[in-house]
C-alpha positions in Angstrom: 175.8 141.3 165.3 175.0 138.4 167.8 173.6 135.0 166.0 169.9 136.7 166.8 170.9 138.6 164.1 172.1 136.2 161.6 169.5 133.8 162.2 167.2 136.8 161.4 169.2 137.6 158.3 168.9 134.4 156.8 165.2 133.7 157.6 164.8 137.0 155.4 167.4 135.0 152.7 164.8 132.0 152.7 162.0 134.1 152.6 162.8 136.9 149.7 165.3 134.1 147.7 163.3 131.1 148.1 160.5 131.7 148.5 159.4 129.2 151.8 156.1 128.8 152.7 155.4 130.4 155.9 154.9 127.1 158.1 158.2 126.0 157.2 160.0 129.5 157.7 158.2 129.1 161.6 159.2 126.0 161.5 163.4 127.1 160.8 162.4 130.0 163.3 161.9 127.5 166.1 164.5 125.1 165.5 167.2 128.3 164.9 166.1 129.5 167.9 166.8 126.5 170.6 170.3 126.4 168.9 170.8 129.9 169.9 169.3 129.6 173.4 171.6 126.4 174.3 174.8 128.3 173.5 173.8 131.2 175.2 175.9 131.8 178.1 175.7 133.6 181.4 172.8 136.1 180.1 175.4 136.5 177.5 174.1 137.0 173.5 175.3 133.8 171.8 177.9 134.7 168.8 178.0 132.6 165.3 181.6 131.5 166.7 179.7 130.0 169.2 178.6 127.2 166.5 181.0 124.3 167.1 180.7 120.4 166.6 181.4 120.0 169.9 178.2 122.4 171.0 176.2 120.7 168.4 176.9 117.4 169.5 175.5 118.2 173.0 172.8 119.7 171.7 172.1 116.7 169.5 172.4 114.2 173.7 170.0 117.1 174.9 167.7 116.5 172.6 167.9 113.0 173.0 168.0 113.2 176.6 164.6 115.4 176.5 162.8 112.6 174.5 163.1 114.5 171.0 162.7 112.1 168.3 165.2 111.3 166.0 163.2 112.9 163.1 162.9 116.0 164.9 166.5 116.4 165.9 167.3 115.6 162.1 165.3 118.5 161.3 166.8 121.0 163.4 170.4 119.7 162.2 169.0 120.8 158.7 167.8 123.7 159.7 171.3 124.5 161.5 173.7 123.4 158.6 171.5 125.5 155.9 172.1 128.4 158.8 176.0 127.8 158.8 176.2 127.6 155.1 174.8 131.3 154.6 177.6 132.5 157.7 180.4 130.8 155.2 179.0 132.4 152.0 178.8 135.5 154.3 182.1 135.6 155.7 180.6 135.2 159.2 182.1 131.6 159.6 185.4 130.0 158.3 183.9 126.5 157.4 180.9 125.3 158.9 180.8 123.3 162.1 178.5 121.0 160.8 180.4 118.9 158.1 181.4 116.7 161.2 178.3 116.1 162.3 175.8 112.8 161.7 172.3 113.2 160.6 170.4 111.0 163.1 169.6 107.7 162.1 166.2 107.6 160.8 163.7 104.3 161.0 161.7 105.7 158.0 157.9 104.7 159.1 155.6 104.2 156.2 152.7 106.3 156.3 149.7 105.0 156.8 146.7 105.1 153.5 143.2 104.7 153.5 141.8 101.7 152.0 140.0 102.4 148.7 136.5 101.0 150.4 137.7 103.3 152.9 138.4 105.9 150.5 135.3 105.6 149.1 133.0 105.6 151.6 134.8 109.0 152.9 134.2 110.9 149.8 130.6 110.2 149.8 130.1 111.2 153.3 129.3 114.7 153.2 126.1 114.1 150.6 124.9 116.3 148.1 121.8 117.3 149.7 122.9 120.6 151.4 125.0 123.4 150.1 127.5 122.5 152.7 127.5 118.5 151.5 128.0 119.7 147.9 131.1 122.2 148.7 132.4 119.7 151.0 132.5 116.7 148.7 134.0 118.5 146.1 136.8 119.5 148.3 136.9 115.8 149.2 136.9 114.5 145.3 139.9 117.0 144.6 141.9 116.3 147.4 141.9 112.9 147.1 141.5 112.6 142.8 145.0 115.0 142.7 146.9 114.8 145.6 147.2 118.1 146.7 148.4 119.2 150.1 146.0 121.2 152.3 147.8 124.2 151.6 147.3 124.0 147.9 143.6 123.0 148.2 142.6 126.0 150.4 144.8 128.2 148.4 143.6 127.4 145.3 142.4 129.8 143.0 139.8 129.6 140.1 142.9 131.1 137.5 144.3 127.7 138.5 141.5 125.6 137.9 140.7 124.3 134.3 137.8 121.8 134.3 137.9 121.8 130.5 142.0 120.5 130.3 140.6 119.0 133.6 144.2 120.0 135.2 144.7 122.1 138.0 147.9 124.1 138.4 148.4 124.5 142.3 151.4 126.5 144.1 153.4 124.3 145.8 156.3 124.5 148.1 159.4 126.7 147.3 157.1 128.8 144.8 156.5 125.7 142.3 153.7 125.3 139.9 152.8 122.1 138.5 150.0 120.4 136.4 148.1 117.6 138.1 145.2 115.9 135.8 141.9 115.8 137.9 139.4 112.7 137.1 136.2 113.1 135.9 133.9 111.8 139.0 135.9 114.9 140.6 135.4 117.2 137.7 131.9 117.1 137.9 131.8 117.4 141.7 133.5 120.8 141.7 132.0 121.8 138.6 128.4 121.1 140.5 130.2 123.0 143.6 130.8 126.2 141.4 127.4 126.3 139.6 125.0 125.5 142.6 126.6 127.1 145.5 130.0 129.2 145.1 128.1 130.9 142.0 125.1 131.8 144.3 127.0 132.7 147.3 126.9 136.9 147.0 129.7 137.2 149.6 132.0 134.6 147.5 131.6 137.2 144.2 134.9 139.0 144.9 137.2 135.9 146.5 139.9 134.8 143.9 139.7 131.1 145.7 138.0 128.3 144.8 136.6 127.0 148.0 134.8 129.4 150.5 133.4 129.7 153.3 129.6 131.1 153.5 131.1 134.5 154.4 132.9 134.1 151.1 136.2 133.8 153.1 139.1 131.3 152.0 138.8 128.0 153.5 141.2 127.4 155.9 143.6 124.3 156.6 142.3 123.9 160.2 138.7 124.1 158.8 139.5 121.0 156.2 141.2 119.2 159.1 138.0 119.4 161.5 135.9 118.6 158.0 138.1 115.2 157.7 137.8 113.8 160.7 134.1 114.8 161.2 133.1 112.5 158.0 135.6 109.9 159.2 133.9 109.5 162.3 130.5 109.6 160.9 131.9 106.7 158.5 133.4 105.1 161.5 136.5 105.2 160.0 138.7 104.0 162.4 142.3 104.9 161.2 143.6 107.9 162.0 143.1 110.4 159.6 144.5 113.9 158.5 144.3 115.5 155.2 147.9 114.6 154.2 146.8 110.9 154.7 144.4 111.7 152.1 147.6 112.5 149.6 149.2 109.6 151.2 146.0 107.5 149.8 146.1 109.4 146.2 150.0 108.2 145.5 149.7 104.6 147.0 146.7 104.1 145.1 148.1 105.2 141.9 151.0 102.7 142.5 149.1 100.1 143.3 147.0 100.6 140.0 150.5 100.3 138.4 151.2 104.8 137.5 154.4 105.5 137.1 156.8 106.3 139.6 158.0 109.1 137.9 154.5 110.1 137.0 153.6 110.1 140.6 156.6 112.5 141.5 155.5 114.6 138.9 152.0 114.9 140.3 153.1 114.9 144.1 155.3 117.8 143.6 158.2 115.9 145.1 161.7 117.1 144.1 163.3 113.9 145.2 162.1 110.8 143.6 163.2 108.9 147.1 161.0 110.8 149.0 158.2 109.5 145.9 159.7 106.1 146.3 158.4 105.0 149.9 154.7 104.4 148.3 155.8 101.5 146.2 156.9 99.6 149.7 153.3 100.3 150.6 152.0 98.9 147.2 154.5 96.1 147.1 153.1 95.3 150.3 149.1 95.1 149.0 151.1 92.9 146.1 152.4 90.2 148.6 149.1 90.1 150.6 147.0 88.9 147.6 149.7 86.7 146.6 150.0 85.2 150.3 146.4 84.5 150.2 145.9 83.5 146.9 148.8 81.7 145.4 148.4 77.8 146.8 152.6 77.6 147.5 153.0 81.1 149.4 153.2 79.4 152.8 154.6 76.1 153.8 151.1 75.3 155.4 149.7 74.9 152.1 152.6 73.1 150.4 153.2 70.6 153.2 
């Protein structure tokens, strides 16, 4: 079997054993696939032999040579020694290729929040004058009072909704559930949402979801993206928005109100508590603004 093959083997391995959400398995797919296409040779079907830390290392100056970012050639890497460490558990390989090869270095960017005026004035954009306004703000409050990703708002069914716990128990990556508390201001928005418009929606009577469309279809993430940015702009919201910088917002804001850090993993979903741990440079940063404008010996100006 050529690496085709293998590479097709062990997307079926992440899919069936672990359960990957389907952007990320497309996302393996790609990268998987430009390794195989760079060692293929003469019209020749590239082999797993082919795999060596010499071949990856040119890849790797491709890539860099082609203007990848680093981030993105870090990702394929990933996606490449995960690849080689199913050939070794299969037999296919001797010892993977990769053990000699760098991560590229990473200059981790912090990701950029909403203010909370900012915040604010988003979430009342849509108004709760219209059916539309009402759905749309409650998608709005939940996003934004539980830090869901996209995926886990537009997936999210009314079995995982409990406005009486006031939790909801999304899906997350890797098959996951968890239990994020939603605030009240939220609680009644969707509860509002469900009574006035979902509950008098006839084609929304046999969708499992939460949110829906007025053909009683499943909201979708490109939908919610468009929905973002049109309330942003009538805001005029100037930074740069996607939903994710809405999650961004929930997590920094929490910090910055002093949560917990652990507490924040917890609701995030994260695995790793470092990747939890870059909001606290963004709310360490709101901390040394106020005390650079406010304390009278922050700057040698002031003390001179």
């Amino acid at each position: 079997m050529d690496l085709y093959g293998y590479i097709d083997a062990y997307l079926d391995h992440l899919r069936v054993e672990r359960a990957l959400a389907k952007n990320t398995l497309e996302a393996y797919a790609r990268d998987l696939g430009k390794l195989a296409a760079s060692l293929g040779k003469d019209e020749a079907s590239p082999l797993p032999d082919d795999i060596s830390p010499e071949a990856l290392s040119r890849l790797l100056v491709d890539n860099s040579e082609r203007g990848l970012s680093a981030r993105s050639s870090a990702r394929q890497l990933s996606a490449i020694r995960g690849l080689c460490k199913f050939l070794v558990r299969e037999r296919v390989q001797k010892a993977d290729p990769t053990r000699r090869i760098s991560r590229p270095r990473l200059d981790r960017k912090l990701p950029r929040v909403l203010s909370e005026d900012d915040m604010v004035r988003l979430l009342v954009a849509p108004g709760t004058d219209t059916p539309r306004g009402i759905r749309d703000t409650a998608m709005l409050q939940l996003m934004y009072a539980s830090g869901l990703r996209v995926s886990e708002l537009c997936d999210l069914k009314l079995g995982e909704l409990d406005l009486q716990r006031g939790v909801v128990s999304p899906l997350g990556k890797g098959q996951k559930r968890r239990l994020v508390p939603v605030g009240e201001v939220a609680l009644a928005a969707i509860d509002r949402y469900l009574a006035d418009v979902r509950a008098k929606s006839p084609h929304a009577e046999t969708s499992p979801y939460v949110f829906v469309s007025p053909r009683g279809k499943r909201f979708t993430r490109q939908g919610f993206w468009k929905l973002v940015k049109l309330y942003a702009r009538v805001e005029g919201i100037t930074t740069e928005l996607s939903p994710h910088k809405l999650r961004h917002s929930f997590a920094t804001h929490l910090l910055r109100g002093g949560a917990d850090l652990r507490a924040v993993q917890a609701m995030l979903g994260h695995a790793d508590l470092g990747t939890t741990e870059i909001y606290t440079r963004i709310a360490h940063d709101h901390v040394r603004a106020a005390y650079d404008k406010a304390h009278p010996r922050a700057r040698t100006s002031r003390s001179a």
